[in-house]
N, C-alpha and C positions, 0 to 999 in steps of 0.2 A: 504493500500500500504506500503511495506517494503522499507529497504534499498536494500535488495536484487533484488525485482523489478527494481529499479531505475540503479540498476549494468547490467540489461540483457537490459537496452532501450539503442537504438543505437544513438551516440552521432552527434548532427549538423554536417556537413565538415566544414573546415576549413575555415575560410572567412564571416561562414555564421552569420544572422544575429541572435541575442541571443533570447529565447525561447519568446512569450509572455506570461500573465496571461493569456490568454484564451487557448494559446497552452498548455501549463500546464495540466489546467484543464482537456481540452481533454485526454492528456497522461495520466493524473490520474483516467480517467472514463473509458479507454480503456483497463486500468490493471486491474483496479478491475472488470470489465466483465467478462477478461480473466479469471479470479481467479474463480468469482463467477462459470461459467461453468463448470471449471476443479473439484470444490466442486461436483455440482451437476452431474457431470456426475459420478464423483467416489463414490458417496451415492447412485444413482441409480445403477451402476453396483453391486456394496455393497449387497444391498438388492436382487439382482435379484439369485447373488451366493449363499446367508443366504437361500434364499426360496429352491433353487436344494438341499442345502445340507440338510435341514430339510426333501423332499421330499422322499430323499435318504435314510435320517435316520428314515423315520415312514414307506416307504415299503420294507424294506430290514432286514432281519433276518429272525429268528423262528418264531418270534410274529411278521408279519405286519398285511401291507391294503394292496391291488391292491392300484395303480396311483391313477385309475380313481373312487375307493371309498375314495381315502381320503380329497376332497371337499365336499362330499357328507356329510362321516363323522362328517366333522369338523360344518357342518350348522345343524346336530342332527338326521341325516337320513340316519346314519349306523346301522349296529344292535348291540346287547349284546357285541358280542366278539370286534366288530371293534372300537365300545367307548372304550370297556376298555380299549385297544391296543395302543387306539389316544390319550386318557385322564388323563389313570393312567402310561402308559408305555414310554409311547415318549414323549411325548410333555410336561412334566415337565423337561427332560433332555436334549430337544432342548433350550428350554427358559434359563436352567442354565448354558448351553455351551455361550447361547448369552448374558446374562448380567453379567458372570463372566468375559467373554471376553473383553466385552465395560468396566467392571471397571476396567481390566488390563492395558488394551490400557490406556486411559485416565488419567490414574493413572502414565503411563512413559510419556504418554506426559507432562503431568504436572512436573516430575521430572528433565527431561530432560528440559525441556523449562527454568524453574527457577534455575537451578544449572547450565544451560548454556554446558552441558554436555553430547553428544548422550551416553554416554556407563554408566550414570547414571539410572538405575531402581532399582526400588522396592523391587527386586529379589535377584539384584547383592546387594543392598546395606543391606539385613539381613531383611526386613521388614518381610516378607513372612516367612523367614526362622524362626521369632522371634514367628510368629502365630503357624509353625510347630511346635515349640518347646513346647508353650502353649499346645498346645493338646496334644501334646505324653505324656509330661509331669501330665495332667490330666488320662489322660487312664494307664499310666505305674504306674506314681510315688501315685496316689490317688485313681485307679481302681475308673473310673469315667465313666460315658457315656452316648450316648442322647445329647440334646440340650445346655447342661453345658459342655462338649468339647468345640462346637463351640464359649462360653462366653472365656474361657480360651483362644481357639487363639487368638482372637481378642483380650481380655487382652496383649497376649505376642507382636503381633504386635503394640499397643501403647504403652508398653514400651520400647522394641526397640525402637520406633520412637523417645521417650522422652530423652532415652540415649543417642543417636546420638546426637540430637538437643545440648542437654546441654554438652556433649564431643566436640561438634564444635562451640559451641559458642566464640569467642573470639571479645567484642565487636562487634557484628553484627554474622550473619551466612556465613559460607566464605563455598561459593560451595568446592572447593578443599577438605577440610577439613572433612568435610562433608560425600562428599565419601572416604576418606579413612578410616573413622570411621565408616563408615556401613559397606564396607568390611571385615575389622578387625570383628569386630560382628559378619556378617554371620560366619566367620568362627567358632566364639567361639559358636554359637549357633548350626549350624552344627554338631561341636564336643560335644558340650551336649546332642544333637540327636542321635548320635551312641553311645555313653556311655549309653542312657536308653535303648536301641535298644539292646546293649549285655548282657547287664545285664536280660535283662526281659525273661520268658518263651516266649515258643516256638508260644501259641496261642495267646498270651496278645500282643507280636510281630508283631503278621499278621493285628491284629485288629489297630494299629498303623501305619502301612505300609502305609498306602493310603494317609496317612498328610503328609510323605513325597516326595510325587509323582505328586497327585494331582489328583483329579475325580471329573466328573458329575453325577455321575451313578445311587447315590442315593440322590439328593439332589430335596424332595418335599416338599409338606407341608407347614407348619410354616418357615422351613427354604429356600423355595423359593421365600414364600412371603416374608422375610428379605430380602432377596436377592434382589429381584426386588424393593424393597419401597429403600434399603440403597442407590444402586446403580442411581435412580431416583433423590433422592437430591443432592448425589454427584454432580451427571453433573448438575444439579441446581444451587448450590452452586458457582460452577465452570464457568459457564456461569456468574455469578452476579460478581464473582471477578477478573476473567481471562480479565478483559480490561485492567488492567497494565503490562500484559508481554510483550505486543510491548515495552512498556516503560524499564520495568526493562532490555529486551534485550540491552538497549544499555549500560548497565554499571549502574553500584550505584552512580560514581560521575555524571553520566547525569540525570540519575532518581531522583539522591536527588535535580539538580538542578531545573526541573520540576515540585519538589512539590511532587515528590511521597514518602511516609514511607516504602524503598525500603525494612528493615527488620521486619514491619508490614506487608507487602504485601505478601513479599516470606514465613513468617511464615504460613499465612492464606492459602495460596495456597498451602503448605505440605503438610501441617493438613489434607486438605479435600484428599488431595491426597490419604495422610496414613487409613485414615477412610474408604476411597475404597478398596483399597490393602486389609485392615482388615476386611473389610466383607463380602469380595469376599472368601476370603483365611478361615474366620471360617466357609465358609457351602461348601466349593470344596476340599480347601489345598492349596500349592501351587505348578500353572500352571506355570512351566519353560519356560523365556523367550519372553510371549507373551506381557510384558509390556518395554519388550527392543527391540522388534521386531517391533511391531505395529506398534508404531510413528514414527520409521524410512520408512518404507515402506508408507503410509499417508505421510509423509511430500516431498515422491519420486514425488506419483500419484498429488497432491494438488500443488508444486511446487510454492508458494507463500512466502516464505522464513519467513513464521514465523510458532506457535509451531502447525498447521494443526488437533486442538481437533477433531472437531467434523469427518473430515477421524480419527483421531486415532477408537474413538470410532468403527465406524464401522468395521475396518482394524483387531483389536482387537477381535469382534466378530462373524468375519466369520472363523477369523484364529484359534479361540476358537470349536467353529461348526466343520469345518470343517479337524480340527485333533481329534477330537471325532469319528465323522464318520467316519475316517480313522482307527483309531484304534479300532473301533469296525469290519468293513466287508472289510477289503484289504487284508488280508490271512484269508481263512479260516478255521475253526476251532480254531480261535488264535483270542483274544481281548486283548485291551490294554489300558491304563487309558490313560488319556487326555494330564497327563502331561509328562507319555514318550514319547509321537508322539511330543511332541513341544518342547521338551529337544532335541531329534534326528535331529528336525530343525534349533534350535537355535543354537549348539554348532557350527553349520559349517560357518552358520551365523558369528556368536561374532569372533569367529578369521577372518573371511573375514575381517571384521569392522575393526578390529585390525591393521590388514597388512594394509588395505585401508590409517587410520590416518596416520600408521609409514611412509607409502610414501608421504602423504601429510606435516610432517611433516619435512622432509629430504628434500624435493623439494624446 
């Protein structure tokens, strides 16, 4: 139960007599039900949309199934062409859409919740952008390629991360600061991405292109099994350490009075943050947006006034899925990576958001 809970129960009248401990309780059992429901109903819709859109993406194209063989299929009683179609063709690049998704998502909630900050992500603050740079940077500046690209994002992404961190440190880590130092980064990371980008030939180029856009399209193998093992601990991790964000929401001076190591806690919960971001972003790229997205829509549907992980997760990757499948069969003739279907969403997004605070913050 939050504080925000306690703001939407409706207060005694006037006169009346003061709550008991048992009425308490009650209120306190009746919220967290509510909660608990609004969880489960938004993971079960979650899941039921992730299942349409996978549906959608294994019998739709040149290479499907019918519907009604891809159950069939999937239990080992389709034939030659329809395994290869289920096993080798789809359903490595549903599963990359969905756990790059869930580490995006989780990764801004997690930013967002500890920097105390909705317009705080991963994205805006250069993490992603520090991965892109990693790999172009391999492919352009090293003529490098294969599965040592994606060492190099990941590399570029925890140093970004470590820059920031030690550029904001003054004394403890001061959210504000923080983001305007990962800002500033993207930008310079950004600008180092087009500088290799003009400089390099014309096909050395196109082979770099996809790190700064972001794709599912060809991510199997060894680097999906990364994918799904990194993103696995993450929310592990996340789960084991996420019990002080109620706490650190209310402030450093209330959380240091409670006992908590408010800049041991918020450092641990980056980190893993960063380590998602990073290993989502070495085997895709980076997916614009969906980790500024996510947790704001989870924290709409969940409505319990705190940081809503596990809707993020989900929220994250259906939105991951299901601008895949969009940018693959919504015009035809015409496909599109992942992450311009979620850039085209989010930009309209981010300034809504924008305009939203400025009025809230005028009012």
């Amino acid at each position: 139960m939050t504080t925000a809970d306690l703001t939407k129960t409706p207060m005694p009248p006037a006169g009346a007599s003061a709550p008991t401990a048992d009425d308490v309780r009650l209120l306190v059992g009746s919220v967290r039900r509510r909660n608990r429901r609004r969880l489960i109903t938004t993971l079960a819709i979650g899941t039921a949309l992730a299942l349409v859109f996978a549906l959608i993406a294994i019998s739709s194209g040149a290479a499907s199934v019918a519907p009604d063989r891809v159950l069939a299929t999937l239990f080992g009683q389709g034939d030659r062409t329809e395994q290869l179609v289920v096993f080798k063709l789809r359903l490595p690049r549903i599963l990359a859409a969905v756990f790059v998704g869930a580490a995006f998502g989780l990764a801004g909630a997690v930013f967002q919740a500890v920097l105390r900050n909705p317009l705080a992500s991963p994205d805006i603050l250069g993490v992603s952008t520090g991965a892109s740079l990693g790999a172009v940077w391999a492919i352009l500046g090293l003529g490098l390629a294969g599965a040592v690209v994606s060492g190099f994002a990941l590399a570029g992404a925890l140093l970004v991360a470590f820059v920031i961190c030690a550029a904001a440190w003054r004394q403890g880590l001061h959210g504000v600061r923080f983001v305007l130092v990962g800002v500033g980064l993207a930008y310079v990371c950004g600008s180092l991405i087009a500088w290799q980008l003009a400089r390099a030939e014309v096909r050395q180029a196109q082979a770099a292109l996809l790190w700064t856009v972001g794709s599912v399209s060809d991510v199997r193998g060894d680097a999906l099994t990364l994918l799904i093992a990194g993103v696995l601990v993450g929310c592990l991790l996340v789960a084991v350490f996420a019990k002080g964000l109620p706490v650190l929401a209310l402030g450093d001076d209330h959380a240091s009075s409670l006992g908590v190591r408010t800049n041991v806690r918020r450092g641990i919960l980056l980190l893993i943050a960063v380590l998602l971001i990073a290993v989502a972003t070495s085997v895709a790229g980076p997916i614009a947006f969906v980790a500024l997205i996510a947790p704001a829509i989870a924290r709409r549907l969940v409505d319990d006034g705190g940081a809503a992980l596990a809707a993020s997760v989900m929220t994250g990757a259906v939105l991951t899925l299901g601008a895949d499948v969009v940018g693959q069969f919504a015009l035809p003739q015409f496909t599109a990576p992942v992450g311009i279907v979620t850039g085209l969403i989010g930009a309209p997004y981010m300034l809504w958001l924008l305009a939203r605070s400025e009025r809230k913050a005028s009012a």
